[in-house]
C-alpha positions in Angstrom: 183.0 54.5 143.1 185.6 54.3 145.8 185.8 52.0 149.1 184.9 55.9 149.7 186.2 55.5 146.2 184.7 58.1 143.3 182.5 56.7 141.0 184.4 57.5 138.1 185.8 56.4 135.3 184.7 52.8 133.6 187.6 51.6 131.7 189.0 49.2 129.2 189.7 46.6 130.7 193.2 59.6 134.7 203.5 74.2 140.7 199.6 74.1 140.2 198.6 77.3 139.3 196.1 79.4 141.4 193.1 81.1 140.1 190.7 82.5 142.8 190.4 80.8 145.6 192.2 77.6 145.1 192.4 76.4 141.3 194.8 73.9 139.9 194.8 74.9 136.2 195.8 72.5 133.3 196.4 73.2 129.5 195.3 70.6 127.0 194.7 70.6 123.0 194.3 73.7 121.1 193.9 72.7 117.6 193.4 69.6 115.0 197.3 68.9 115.3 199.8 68.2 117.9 199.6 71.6 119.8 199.3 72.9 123.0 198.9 76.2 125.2 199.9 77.3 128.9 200.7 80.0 131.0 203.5 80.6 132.2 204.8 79.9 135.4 204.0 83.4 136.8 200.4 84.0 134.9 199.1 80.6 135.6 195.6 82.3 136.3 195.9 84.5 132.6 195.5 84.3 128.9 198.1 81.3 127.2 201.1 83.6 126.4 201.9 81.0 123.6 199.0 79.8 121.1 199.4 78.0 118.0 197.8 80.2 115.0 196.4 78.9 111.1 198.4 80.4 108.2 197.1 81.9 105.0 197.3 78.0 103.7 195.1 76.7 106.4 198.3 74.9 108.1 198.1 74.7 111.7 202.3 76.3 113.0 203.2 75.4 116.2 205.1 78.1 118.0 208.6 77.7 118.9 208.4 78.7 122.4 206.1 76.3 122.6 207.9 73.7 121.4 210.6 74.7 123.6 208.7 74.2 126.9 207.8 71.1 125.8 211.2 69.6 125.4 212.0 70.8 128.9 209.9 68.1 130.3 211.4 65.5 127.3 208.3 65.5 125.2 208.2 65.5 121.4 205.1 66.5 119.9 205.5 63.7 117.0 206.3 61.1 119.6 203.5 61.7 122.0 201.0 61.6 119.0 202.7 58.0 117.6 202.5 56.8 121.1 204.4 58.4 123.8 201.3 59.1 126.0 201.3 55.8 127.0 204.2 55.7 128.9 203.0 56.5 132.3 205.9 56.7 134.5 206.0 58.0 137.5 208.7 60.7 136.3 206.2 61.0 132.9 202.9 60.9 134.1 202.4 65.3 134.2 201.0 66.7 137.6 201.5 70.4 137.8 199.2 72.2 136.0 202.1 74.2 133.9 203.1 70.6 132.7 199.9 69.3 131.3 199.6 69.1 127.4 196.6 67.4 125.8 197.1 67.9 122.0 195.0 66.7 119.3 195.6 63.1 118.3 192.7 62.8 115.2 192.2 59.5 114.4 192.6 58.1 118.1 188.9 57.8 119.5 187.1 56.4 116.6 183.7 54.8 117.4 185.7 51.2 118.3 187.9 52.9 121.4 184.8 55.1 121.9 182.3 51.7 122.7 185.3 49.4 124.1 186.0 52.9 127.1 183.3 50.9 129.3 184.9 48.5 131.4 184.3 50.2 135.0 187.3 50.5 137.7 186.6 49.1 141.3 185.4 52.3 142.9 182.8 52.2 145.7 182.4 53.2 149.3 182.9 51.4 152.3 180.0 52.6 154.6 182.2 52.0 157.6 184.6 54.8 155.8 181.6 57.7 156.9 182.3 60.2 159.2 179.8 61.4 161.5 181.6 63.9 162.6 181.2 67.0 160.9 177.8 68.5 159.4 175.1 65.8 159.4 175.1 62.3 157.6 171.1 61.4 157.3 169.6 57.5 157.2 170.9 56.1 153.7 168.5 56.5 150.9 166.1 53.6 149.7 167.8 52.8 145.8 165.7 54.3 142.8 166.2 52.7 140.0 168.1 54.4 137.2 165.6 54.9 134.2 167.0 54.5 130.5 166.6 57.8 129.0 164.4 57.7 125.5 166.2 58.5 121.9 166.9 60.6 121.2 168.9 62.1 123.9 169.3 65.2 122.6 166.0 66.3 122.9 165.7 65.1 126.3 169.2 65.7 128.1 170.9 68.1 125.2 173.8 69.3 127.7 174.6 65.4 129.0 177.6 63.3 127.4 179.9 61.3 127.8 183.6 61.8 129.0 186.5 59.9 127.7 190.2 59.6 128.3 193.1 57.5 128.5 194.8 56.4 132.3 197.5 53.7 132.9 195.1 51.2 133.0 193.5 52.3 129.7 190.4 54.0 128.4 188.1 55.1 130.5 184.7 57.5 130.9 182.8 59.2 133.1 180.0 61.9 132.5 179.7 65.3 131.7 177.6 68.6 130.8 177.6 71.5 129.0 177.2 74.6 131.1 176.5 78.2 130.6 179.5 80.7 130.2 179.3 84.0 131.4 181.5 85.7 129.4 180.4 84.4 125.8 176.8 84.3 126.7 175.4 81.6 124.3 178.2 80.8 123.0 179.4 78.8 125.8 182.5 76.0 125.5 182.2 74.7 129.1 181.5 71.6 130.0 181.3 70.6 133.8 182.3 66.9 135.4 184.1 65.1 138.5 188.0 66.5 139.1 188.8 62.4 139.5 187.3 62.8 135.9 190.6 64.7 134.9 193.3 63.8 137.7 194.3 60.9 139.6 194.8 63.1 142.6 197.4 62.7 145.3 199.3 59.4 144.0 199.3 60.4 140.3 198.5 63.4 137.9 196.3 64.8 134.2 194.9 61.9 132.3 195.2 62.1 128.8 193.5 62.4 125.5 190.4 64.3 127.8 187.1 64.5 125.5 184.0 65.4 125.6 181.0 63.8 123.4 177.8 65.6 123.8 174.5 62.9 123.1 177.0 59.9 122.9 174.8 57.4 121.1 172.2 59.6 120.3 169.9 56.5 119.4 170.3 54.7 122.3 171.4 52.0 120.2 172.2 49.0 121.4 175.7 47.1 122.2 175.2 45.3 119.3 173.8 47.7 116.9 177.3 49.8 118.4 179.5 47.4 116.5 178.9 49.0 112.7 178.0 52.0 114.1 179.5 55.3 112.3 181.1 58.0 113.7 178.1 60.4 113.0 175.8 57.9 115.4 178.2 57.9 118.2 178.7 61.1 118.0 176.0 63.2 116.3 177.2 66.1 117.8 180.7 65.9 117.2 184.5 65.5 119.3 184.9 67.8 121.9 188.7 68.2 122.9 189.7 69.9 126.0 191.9 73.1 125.9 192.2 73.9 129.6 190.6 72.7 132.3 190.5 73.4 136.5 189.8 71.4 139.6 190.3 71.9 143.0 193.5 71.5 145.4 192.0 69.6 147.4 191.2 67.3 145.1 194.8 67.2 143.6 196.3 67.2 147.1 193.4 64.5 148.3 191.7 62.6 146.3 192.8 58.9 146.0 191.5 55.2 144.7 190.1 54.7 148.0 188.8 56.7 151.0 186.4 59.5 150.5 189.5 62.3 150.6 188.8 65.6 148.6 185.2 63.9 147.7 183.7 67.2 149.2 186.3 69.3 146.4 185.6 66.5 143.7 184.9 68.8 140.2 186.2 70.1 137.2 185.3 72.6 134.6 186.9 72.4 131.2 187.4 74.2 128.3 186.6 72.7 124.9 187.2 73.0 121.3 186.2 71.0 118.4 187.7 68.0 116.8 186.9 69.0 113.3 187.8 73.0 114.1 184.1 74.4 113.4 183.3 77.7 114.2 180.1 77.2 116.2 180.8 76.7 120.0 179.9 73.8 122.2 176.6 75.6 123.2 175.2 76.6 120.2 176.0 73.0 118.7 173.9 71.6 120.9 171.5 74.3 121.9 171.4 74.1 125.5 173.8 74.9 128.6 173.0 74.9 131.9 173.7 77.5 134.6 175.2 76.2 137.8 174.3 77.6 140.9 176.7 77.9 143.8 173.6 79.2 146.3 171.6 76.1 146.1 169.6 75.4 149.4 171.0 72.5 151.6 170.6 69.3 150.8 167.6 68.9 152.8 165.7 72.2 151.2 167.0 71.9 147.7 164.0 69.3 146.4 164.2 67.2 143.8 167.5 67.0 141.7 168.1 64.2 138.5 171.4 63.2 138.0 171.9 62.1 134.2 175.4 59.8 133.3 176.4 56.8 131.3 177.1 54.2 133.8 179.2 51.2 132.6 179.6 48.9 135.5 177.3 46.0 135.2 174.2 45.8 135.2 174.9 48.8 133.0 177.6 48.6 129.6 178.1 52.0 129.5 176.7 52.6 125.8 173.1 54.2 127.3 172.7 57.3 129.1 170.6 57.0 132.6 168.7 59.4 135.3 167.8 59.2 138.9 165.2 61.6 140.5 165.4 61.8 144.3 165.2 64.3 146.7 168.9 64.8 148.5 170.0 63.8 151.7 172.7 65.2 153.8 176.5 62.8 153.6 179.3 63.8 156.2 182.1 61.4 154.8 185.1 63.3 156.3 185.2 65.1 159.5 186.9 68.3 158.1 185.2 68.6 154.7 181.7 69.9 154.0 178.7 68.2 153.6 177.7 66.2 150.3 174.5 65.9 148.9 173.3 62.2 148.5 170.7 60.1 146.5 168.9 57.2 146.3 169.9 55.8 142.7 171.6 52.4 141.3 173.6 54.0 138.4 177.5 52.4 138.5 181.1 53.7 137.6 180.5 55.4 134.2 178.1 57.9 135.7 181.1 60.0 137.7 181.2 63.7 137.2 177.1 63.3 135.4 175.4 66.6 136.4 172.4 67.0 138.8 169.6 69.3 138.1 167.6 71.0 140.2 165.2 73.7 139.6 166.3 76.9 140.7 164.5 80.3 142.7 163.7 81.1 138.9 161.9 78.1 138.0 164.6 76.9 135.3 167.2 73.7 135.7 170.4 74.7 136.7 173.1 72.5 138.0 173.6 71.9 141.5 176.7 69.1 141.6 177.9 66.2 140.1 178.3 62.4 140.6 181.5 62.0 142.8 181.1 58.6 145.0 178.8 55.2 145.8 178.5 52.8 147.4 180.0 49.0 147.0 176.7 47.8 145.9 175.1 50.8 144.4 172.1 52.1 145.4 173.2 55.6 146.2 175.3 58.4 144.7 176.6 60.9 146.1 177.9 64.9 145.1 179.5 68.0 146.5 177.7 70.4 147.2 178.7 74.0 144.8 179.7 76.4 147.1 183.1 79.2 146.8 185.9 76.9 145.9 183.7 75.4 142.9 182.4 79.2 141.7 186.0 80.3 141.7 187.2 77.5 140.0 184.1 78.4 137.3 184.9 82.1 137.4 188.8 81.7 136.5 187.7 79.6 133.4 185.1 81.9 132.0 187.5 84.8 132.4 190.3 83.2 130.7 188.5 82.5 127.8 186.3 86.0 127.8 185.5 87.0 124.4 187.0 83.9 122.4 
């Protein structure tokens, strides 16, 4: 949460391209090794020109191109994975989207860095930070009490997880969920979550080490119990690392620690791909993905939605995954940006980028936004409402990944 700040990230204590409408595009991890992949300067918006590929002896080659473009920026493959990530400079820390690499680094989130990722960030609203301004900002909801969700999570929430990934001031999560694809129908590698999930917006640029953990502590176990836990309880349903992801301009241009800018333009979508390089996509690993729909009703006519996350600011440790039903409300927090939908519900930093559900015209759950902000002393949530900017953002992710 933000003083407006974005409920994001707990932590231990995150030229852009164009691809629709208004798309920042970033490149991440592509295989088990130290790889990467992005467009080129002109074809931000297409397929990766340069991809690393397996030989016949199961080695994964990184190209030499690739290579190349790395060393342009100063960046050595070896060095980043032995270290090099951490240095967070202003002249390191990778804005553009052309820049971004997220490669593979195997051993780094082990159960340990996965549990100790839980030490929320100071991000809450400042009610007198509101607009009234533009579109309509309704009575604040009364707070509904987050509700533990039952082991195992998987059978009731299998498209919610948890988001983690590494900023200058260390680990940090959010929330996240696996939605459907169009273009590889049922098969489906796209996970949806808050742009502040991804990048720091207008003062800094791509976190690092971005992945995604579908049914993180399946067992609900507790803190405790965490301690000896194995990798195969944590995460039952494997590492999820991301190969490309998109958010919105406004959010890069934006978004910020405090304030509610670019909270109206606050998501992401991201591509994944497996830690252990199975051939079974996100979707059919887990069985489920949601649809999203971008022609949800207003706030006020959309009925009941459930926003699912991991929050990690006390009371909450971030280890257990938590919903809130509520029917929306209607949040105007800066004069010139749409309306956001808002809830009644005392989930904390952690729960950022979480989905909500709603049912749609069909009678089936599809998502309708995400956690983006709170409130100091929680209470509420609020999301952006899915409208053009999000479906293109959506759209030029699909289509970049059609068929693979």
């Amino acid at each position: 949460m933000r003083p407006i700040r974005p409920l994001r990230a707990g932590r231990r204590r995150g030229t852009r391209g164009r691809a629709g409408a208004s798309a920042v595009a970033l490149c991440a991890a592509l295989t088990l090794t130290a790889t990467a992949c992005g467009p080129e300067d002109d074809n931000a918006g297409g397929d990766p020109s340069v991809s690393a590929s397996a030989e016949s002896d199961g080695k994964i080659r990184i190209p030499d191109g690739l290579k190349e473009r790395l060393k342009e920026h100063g960046l050595d493959l070896d060095e980043w994975r032995d270290g090099a990530w951490k240095d967070w400079s202003r002249d390191d820390w990778l804005r553009e989207a052309e820049d971004f690499i997220n490669p593979v680094i195997e051993d780094l989130w082990d159960p340990d860095r996965m549990r100790e990722a839980d030490d929320p960030t100071e991000q809450e609203v400042d009610e007198e930070d509101i607009s009234g301004d533009q579109g309509v900002t309704d009575p604040t909801p009364a707070p509904v009490d987050a509700t533990a969700v039952n082991a195992e999570y998987h059978d009731q929430a299998p498209e919610a997880g948890k988001l983690l990934f590494d900023g200058p001031k260390g680990s940090m999560v959010c929330s996240a969920t696996v939605i459907a694809d169009p273009a590889n129908p049922g098969r489906s590698n796209l996970v949806w979550t808050a742009g502040h999930c991804v990048h720091a917006g207008k003062e800094g640029g791509w976190y690092r080490n971005i992945i995604f953990v579908p049914s993180y502590n399946d067992g609900a176990l507790s803190a405790e119990q965490l301690q000896n836990a194995t990798q195969e309880q944590v995460a039952p349903y494997g590492v999820w690392w991301s190969d490309w992801a998109q958010t919105s301009d406004q959010w890069i241009e934006q978004g910020g620690q405090t304030g509610g800018d670019g909270a109206s333009y606050d998501f992401a979508v991201l591509h994944v791909t497996p830690q252990d390089g199975g051939g079974k996509s996100l979707e059919e690993t887990v069985g489920s993905a949601l649809p999203v729909n971008f022609n949800a009703p207003a706030a006020d006519r959309v009925g009941t939605v459930t926003a699912t996350g991991y929050p990690a600011a006390p009371p909450f440790d971030g280890q257990r995954m938590f919903q809130c039903a509520d029917e929306p409300g209607r949040l105007s927090v800066t004069a010139n940006d749409p309306t956001m939908h808002r809830i009644g519900c005392t989930m904390t930093g952690g729960s950022s980028g979480g989905g909500w559900v709603a049912e749609g015209a069909d009678g089936k759950p599809a998502l309708v936004s995400n956690t983006s902000i709170g409130p100091v002393n929680a209470g509420w949530l609020a999301g952006p409402r899915l409208g053009k900017e999000a479906e293109g953002i959506y759209t030029a992710v699909s289509k970049k990944f059609a068929g693979k």
